[in-house]
C-alpha positions as CSV (number, residue, x, y, z in Angstrom):
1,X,34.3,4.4,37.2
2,X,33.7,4.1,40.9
3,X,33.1,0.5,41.9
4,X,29.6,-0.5,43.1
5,X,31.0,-3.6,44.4
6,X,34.2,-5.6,43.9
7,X,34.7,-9.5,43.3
8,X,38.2,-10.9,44.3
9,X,39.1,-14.2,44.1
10,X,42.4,-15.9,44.6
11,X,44.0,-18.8,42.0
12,X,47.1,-20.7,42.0
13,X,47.1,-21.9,38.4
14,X,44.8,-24.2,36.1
15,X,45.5,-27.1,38.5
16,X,44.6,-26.2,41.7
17,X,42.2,-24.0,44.0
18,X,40.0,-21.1,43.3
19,X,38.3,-19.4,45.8
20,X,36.7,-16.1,46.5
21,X,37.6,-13.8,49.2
22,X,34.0,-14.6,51.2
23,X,34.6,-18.3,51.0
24,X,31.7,-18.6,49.0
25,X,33.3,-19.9,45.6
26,X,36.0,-22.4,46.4
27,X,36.4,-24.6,43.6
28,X,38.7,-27.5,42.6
29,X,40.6,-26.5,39.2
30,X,42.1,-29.1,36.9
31,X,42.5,-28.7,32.5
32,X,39.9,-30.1,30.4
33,X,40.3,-33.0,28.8
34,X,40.5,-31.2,25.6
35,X,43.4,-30.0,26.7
36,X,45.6,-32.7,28.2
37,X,43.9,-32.5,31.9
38,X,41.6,-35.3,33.8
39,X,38.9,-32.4,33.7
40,X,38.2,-33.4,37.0
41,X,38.0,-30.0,38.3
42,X,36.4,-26.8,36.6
43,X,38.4,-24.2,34.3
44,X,38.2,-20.6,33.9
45,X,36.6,-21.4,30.4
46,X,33.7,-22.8,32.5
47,X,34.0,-19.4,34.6
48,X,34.2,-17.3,32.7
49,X,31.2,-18.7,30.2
50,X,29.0,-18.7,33.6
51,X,29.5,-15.5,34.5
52,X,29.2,-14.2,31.3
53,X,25.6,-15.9,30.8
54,X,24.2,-14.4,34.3
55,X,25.5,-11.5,32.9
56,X,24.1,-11.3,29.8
57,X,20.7,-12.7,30.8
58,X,20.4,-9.6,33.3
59,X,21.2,-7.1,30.5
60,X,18.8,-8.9,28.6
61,X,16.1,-8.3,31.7
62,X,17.0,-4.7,32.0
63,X,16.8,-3.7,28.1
64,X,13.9,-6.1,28.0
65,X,12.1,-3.8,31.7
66,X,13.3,-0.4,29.9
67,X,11.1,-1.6,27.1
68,X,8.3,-2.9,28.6
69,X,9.0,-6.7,27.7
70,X,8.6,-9.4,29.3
71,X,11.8,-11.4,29.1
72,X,11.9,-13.9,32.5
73,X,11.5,-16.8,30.1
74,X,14.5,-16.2,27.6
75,X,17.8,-18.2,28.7
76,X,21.7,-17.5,27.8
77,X,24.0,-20.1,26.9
78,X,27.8,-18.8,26.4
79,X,30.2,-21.1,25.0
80,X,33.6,-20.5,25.2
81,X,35.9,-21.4,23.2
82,X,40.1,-21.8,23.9
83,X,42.4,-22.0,21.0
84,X,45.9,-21.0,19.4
85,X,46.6,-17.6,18.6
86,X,48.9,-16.1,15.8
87,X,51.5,-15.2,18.3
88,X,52.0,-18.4,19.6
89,X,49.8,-18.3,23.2
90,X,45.7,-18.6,23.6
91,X,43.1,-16.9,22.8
92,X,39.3,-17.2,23.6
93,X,35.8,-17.3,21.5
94,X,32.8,-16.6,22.8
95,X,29.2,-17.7,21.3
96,X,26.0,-16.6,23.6
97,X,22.8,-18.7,22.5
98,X,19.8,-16.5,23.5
99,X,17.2,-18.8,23.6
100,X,13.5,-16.7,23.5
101,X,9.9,-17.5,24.5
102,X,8.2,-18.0,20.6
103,X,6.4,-14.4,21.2
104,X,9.9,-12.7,21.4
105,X,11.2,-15.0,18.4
106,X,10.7,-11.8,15.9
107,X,12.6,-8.6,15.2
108,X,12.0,-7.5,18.6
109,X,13.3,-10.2,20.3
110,X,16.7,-9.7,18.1
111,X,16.9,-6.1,18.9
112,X,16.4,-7.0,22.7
113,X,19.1,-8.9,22.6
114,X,21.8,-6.4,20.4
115,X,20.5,-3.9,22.7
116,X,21.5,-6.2,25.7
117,X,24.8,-6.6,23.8
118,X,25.5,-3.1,24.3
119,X,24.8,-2.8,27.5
120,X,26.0,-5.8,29.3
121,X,29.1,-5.0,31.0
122,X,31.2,-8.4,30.3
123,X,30.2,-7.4,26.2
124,X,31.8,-4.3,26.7
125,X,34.8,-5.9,28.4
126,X,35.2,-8.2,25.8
127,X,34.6,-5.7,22.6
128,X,37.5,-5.4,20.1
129,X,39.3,-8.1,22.2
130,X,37.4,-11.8,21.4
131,X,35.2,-12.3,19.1
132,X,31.9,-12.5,20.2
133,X,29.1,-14.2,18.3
134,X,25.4,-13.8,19.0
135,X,22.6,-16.5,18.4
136,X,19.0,-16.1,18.5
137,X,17.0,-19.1,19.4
């Protein structure tokens, strides 16, 4: 694959900085509550479930283009989830509410969105690796 455009972003751990090499994301990190932490400070769940919503809802607004569907009004919620693994370490979860205008609330709407599925680049990423569940709302 030859890039169109590369991201990079520097961390020093879960406690600590985050920022992007433009200086536009610079962001205080700090564990979740959930997890021991003040939470006073974003996490690379948060991240990674933000980027993984803008993400999908683009896919969703090129399938949705390529089919001649209006889809400006749907919305992607990803939640992701951080637990124990089998081996010991972490592992992640990923839900993604798709939330549709009521004239998309049908079959097409739900094909839309597996078609978005397979096309959005963080679902391919993530394919085989997490488990990814979609919701149709």
């Amino acid at each position: 694959m030859d890039a169109l455009y590369t991201a990079a972003a520097t961390a020093n751990g879960r406690e600590g900085r985050a920022v992007s090499s433009d200086g536009r994301l610079d962001l205080t990190l700090a564990f979740p509550a959930a997890l021991g932490g003040d939470g006073k400070g974003t996490n690379p769940e948060q991240l990674f479930a933000a980027g993984y919503a803008a993400c999908f809802a683009s896919a969703l607004g090129a399938v949705g283009r390529e089919a001649k569907v209006d889809t400006r009004d749907a919305s992607v919620t990803a939640e992701v989830g951080i637990g124990k693994d089998d081996d010991g370490g972490f592992a992640l979860s990923v839900t993604l509410r798709v939330e549709l205008p009521e004239e998309l609330q049908n079959a097409t709407g739900r094909e839309l969105v597996e078609r978005a599925h397979r096309f959005c680049p963080y679902s391919k990423a993530t394919r085989g690796n997490i488990p990814v569940e979609l919701v149709v709302e």
